[in-house]
N, C-alpha and C positions, 0 to 999 in steps of 0.2 A: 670139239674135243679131239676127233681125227688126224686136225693138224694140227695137235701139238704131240699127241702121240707120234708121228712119223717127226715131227723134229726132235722129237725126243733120243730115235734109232737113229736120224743122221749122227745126232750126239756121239751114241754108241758105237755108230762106226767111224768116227775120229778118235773114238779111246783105240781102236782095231787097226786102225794106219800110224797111229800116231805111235802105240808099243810095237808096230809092226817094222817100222823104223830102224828100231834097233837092231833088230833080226837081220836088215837086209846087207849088212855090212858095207854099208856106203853102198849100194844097190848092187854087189856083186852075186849074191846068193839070186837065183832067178825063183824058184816058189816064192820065196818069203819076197820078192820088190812085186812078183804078178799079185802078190792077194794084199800087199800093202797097196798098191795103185789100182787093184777092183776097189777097197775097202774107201779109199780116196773120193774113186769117182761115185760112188755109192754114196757117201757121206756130202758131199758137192752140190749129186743129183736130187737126194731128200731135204737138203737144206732149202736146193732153188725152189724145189717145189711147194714146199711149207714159206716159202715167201709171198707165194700168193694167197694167204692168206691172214698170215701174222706180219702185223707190221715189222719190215726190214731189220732196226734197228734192235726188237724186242728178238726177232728169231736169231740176229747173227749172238747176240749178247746169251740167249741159251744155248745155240749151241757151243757157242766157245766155253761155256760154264760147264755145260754133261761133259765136254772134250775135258775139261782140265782137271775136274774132282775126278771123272772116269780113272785119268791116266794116272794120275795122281796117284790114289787108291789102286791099282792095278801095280803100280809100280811097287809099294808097300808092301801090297799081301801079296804078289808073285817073284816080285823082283828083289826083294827085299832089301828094298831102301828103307831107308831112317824114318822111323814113325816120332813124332814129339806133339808135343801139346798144343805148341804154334801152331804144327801145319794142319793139326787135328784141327782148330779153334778157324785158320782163316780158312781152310777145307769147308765148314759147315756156313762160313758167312757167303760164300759164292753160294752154297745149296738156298740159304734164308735168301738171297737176291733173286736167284730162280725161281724162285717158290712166291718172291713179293712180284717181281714183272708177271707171274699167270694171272694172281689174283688181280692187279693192276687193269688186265685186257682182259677182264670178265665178258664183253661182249663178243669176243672173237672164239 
């Protein structure tokens, strides 16, 4: 359970590079490009590492899924983008994909 928890926070910190992004003004702002590019190699370093454990294809396929509802979501309720029904509806089909690849690799 370990490592999916830490794949979980690589997740988390690609919502934190990926909004962080925005902030850096095309990487001129220097805080905001140093903690988007900590936030990077954080997210990079936790993924590589939960690879040794979770098969490859099952940990890039979540963390690209926490990365995208994260930011998704993040963008919504901070940034206030357009919420609709759609992106609620295919929002929660990435979450039920997520949620069927753990049950899937019940032995890992």
């Amino acid at each position: 359970m370990k490592h999916w928890i830490i794949l979980c926070v690589a997740g988390l910190f690609e919502v934190v590079w990926a909004i962080g992004l925005k902030h850096t003004d095309g990487f001129s702002r220097l805080w905001p490009s140093l903690g988007t590019g900590l936030a990077f190699i954080l997210s990079i370093g936790l993924l590589s590492w939960s690879m040794q454990y979770v098969p490859a294809g099952t940990a890039y396929a979540v963390w690209v899924g926490v990365g995208v509802v994260g930011t998704a979501v993040v963008g919504m309720v901070l940034l206030g983008e357009v919420v609709s029904l759609a992106k609620l509806i295919s929002l929660s089909l990435i979450v039920f994909g997520i949620v069927g690849l753990k049950l899937s690799s019940v032995n890992i």
